[in-house]
LOTORTI-271580 format. One record per residue (C-alpha): x, y, z. Coordinates in nm, 4 decimals. Example, Ala and Ser with C-alpha at 12.3 -4.5 7.8 and 13.67 -1.06 7.14 Angstrom:
REM LOTORTI-271580
xx	yy	zz
1.2300	-0.4500	0.7800
1.3670	-0.1060	0.7140
***
This chain:
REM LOTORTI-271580
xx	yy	zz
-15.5063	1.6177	-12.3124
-15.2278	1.7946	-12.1598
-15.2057	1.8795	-11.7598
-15.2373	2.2314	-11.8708
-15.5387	2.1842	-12.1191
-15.7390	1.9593	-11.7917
-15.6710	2.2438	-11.5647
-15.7791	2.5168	-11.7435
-16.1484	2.3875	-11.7790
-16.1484	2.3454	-11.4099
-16.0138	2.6800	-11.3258
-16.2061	2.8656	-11.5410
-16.5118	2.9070	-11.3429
-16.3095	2.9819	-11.0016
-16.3638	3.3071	-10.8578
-16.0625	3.4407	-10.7676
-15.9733	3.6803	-10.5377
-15.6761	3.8160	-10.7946
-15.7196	3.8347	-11.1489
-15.3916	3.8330	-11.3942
-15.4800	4.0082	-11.7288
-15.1384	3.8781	-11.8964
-15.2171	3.7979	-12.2514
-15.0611	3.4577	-12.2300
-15.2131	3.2949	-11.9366
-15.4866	3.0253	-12.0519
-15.6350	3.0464	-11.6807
-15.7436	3.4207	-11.7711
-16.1143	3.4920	-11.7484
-16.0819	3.8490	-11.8127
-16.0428	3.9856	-12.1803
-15.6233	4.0889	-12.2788
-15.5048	4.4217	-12.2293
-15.4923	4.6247	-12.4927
-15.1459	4.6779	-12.6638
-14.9945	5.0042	-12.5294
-14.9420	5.2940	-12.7444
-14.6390	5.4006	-12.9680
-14.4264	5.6129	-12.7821
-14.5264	5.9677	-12.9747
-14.8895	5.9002	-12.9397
-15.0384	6.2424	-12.8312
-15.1940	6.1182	-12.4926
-14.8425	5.9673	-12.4084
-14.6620	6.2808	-12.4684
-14.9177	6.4809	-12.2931
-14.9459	6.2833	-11.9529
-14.5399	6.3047	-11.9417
-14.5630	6.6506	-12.0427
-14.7517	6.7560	-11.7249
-14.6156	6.5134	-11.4917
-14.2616	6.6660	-11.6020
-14.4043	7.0297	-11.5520
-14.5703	6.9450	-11.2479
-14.2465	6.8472	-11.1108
-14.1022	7.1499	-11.2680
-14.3845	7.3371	-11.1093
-14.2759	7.1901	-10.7597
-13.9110	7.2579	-10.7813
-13.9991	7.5743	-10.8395
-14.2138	7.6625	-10.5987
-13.9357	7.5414	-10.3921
-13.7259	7.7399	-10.5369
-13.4909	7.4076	-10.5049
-13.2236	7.5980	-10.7861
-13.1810	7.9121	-10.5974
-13.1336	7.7593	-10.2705
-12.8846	7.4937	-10.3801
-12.6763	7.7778	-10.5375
-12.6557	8.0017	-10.2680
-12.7756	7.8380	-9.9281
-12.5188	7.8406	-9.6947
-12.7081	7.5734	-9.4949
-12.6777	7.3357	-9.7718
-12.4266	7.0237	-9.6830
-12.2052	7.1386	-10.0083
-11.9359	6.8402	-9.9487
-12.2438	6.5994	-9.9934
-12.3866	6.7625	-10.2515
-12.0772	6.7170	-10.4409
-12.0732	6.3820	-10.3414
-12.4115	6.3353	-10.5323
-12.3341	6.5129	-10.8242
-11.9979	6.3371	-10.8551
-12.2366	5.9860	-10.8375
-12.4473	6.0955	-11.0802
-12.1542	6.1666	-11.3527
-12.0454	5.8196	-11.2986
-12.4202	5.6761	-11.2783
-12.4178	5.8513	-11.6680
-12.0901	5.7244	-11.7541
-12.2171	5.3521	-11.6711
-12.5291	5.4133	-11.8944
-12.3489	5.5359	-12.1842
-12.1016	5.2675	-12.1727
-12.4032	5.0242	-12.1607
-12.6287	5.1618	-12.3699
-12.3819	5.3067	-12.6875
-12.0481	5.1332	-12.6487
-12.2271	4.7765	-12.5624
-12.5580	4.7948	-12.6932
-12.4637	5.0053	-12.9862
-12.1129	4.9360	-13.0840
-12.0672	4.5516	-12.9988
-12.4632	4.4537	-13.0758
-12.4707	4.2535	-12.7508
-12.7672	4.2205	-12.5738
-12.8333	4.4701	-12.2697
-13.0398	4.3167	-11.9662
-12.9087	4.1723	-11.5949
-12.8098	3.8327	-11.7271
-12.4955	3.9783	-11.9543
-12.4264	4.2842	-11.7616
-12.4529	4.2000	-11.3705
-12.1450	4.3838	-11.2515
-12.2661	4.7081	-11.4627
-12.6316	4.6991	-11.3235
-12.4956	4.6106	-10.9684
-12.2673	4.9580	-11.0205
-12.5247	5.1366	-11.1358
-12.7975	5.0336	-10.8485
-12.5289	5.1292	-10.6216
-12.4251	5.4547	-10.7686
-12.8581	5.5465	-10.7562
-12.8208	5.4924	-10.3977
-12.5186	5.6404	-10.3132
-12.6540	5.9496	-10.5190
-13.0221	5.9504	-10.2893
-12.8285	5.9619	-10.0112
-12.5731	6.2507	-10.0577
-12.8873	6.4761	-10.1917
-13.0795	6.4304	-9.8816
-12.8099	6.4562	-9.6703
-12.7113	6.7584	-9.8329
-13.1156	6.9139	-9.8819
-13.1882	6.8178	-9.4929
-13.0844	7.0859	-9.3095
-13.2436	7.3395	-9.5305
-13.5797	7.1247	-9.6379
-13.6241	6.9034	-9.3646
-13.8772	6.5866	-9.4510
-13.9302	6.8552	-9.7648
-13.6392	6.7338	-9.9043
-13.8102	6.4043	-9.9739
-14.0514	6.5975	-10.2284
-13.7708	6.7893	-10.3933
-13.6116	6.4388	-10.4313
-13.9365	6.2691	-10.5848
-13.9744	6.6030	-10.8422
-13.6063	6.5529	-10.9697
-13.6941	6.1615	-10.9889
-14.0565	6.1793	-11.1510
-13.8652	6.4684	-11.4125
-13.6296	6.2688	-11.5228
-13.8456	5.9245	-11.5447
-14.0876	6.0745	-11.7480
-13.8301	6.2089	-11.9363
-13.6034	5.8893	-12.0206
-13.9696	5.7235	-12.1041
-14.0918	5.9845	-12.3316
-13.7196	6.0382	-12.5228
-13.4586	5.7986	-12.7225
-13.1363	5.7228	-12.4523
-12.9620	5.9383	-12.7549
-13.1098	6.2135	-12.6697
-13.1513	6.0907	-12.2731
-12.7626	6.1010	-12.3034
-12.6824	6.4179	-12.4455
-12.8971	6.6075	-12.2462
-12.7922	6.4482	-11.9161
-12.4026	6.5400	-12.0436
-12.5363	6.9192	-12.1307
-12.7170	6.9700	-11.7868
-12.4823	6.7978	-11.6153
-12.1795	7.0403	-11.7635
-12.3829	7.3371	-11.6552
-12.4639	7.2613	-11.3172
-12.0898	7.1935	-11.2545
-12.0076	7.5282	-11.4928
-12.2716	7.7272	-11.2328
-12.2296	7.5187	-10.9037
-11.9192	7.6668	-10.6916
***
């Protein structure tokens, strides 16, 4: 008998204070979760469906678009600052995701890629920053609820669509807000 096999009689009839449901641990008393659903199953696409229009919703209720556009209050250099992350933070994912995921078939994750996750990390925080810098004076501690619509939006998003379509999309919004944003 292995140390592993001896334990796990032992253990079994412990009452824990924290229970692991991970499928693979032979000290589990509870049953496995079950496997998650496909991607296009109906109650996936309708819980990220409303959590994107709820954030929708709130950014316009806001009226976060109109504001941005034409608030004079709005810190416009950091804004720009944001934006100008943000470009970059999608030129780091394409490059990942089509050019070295696609292209040269390597594998994407932190262990082959630490200078490009690193870059991007740092481009997601250099991006927070600018857009609450730039929201504060107008929203105040509001800006931190515009800030977690835009981020629930586009997590939802990315989880419920391909990173095809997650990248053409990002490069068509993108293009219009700098088109529309003077």
């Amino acid at each position: 008998m292995t140390d592993v096999e001896s334990r796990q009689s032992n253990n079994n009839n412990s009452n824990s204070k924290r229970k692991n449901r991970n499928n693979n641990n032979p000290y589990s008393d509870l049953p496995p979760l079950p496997p998650p659903r496909p991607r296009w199953h109906p109650l996936n696409i309708l819980s990220k469906s409303a959590w994107m229009g709820g954030s929708l919703y709130l950014l316009h209720k806001f009226e976060a678009y109109s504001t941005i556009m034409k608030d004079p209050d709005i810190s416009h250099t950091w804004f720009k600052i944001g934006l100008a992350a943000s470009i970059a933070l999608l030129m780091v994912k394409a490059y990942v995701e089509l050019y070295t995921g696609k292209l040269q078939r390597r594998q994407v994750n932190y262990q082959t890629m630490p200078q490009s996750t690193h870059t991007a990390i740092a481009l997601i925080v250099l991006s927070g920053i600018a857009f609450h810098v730039a929201l504060w004076p107008v929203y105040g501690s509001r800006s931190m609820l515009i800030m977690l619509a835009v981020s629930t939006f586009l997590l939802n998003f990315c989880l419920l669509f391909p990173t095809s379509v997650q990248n053409i999309a990002a490069f068509a919004v993108l293009t219009f807000f700098l088109q529309q944003y003077k």
